[in-house]
C-alpha positions as CSV (number, residue, x, y, z in Angstrom):
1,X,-2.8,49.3,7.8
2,X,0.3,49.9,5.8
3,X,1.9,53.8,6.0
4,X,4.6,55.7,4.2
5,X,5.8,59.2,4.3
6,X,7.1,61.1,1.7
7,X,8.5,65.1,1.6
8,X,5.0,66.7,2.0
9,X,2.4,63.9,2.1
10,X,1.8,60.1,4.0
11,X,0.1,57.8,2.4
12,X,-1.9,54.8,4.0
13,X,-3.7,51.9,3.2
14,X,-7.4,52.3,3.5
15,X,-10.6,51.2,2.7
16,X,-13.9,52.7,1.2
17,X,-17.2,50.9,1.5
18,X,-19.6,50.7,-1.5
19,X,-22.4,49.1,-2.8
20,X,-21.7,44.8,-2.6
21,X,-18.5,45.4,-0.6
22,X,-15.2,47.0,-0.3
23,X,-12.6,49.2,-2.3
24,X,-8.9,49.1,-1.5
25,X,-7.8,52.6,-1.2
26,X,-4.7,55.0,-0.3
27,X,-5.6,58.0,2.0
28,X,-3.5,61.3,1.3
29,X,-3.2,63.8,3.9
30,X,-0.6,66.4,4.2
31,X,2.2,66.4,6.5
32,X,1.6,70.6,6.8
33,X,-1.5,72.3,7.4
34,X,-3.0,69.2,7.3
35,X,-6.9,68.8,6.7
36,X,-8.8,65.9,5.8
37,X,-6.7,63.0,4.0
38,X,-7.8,62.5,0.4
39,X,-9.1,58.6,-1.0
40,X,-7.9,57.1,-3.9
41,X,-9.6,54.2,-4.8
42,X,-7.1,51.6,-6.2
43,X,-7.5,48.6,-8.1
44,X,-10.2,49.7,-10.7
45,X,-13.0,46.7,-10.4
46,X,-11.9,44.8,-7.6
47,X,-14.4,44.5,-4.5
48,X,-13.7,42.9,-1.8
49,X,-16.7,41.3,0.7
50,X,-14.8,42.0,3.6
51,X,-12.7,45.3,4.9
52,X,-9.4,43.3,5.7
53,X,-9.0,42.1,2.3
54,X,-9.2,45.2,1.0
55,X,-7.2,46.8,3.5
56,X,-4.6,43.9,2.8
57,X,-4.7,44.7,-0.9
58,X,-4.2,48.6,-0.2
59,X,-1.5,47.5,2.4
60,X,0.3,45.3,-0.7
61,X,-0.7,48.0,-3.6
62,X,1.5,50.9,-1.0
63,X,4.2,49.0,-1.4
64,X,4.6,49.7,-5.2
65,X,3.9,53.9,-4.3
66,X,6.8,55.4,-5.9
67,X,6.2,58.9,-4.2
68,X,2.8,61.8,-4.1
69,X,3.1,64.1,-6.4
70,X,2.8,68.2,-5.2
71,X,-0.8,67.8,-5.8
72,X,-1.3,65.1,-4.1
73,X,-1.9,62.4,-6.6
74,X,-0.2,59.0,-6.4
75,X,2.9,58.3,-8.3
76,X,3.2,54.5,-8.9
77,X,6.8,52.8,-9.8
């Protein structure tokens, strides 16, 4: 699990299970009056048949975040 913090928001690698496998993912959750973290799912097509590789793919994808926006969506470099 990879994790960065930005002015309002951390992101962090994560996965989503699905149907045949795994989706790498970024979780969003607020720094303030945080609730639940929000799930992008990265990597449009790729499944992976175990968690780690997906989780290593999210960890590696994190690296390229440029920031999250005020709403919350992912800003890539």
């Amino acid at each position: 699990m990879a994790r960065k913090v930005y002015a309002q928001y951390e992101a962090v690698s994560a996965v989503v299970p699905g149907e045949g496998g795994y989706h790498a993912a970024i979780a969003v959750k607020a720094l303030v009056d945080a609730g639940a973290p929000r799930f992008h799912k990265i990597l449009d097509g790729q499944r992976f048949s175990k968690a780690f590789e997906a989780d290593d793919a999210a960890s590696q994808a994190l690296e390229q975040l440029a920031d999250v926006d005020a709403d919350g969506e992912l800003v890539w470099a």
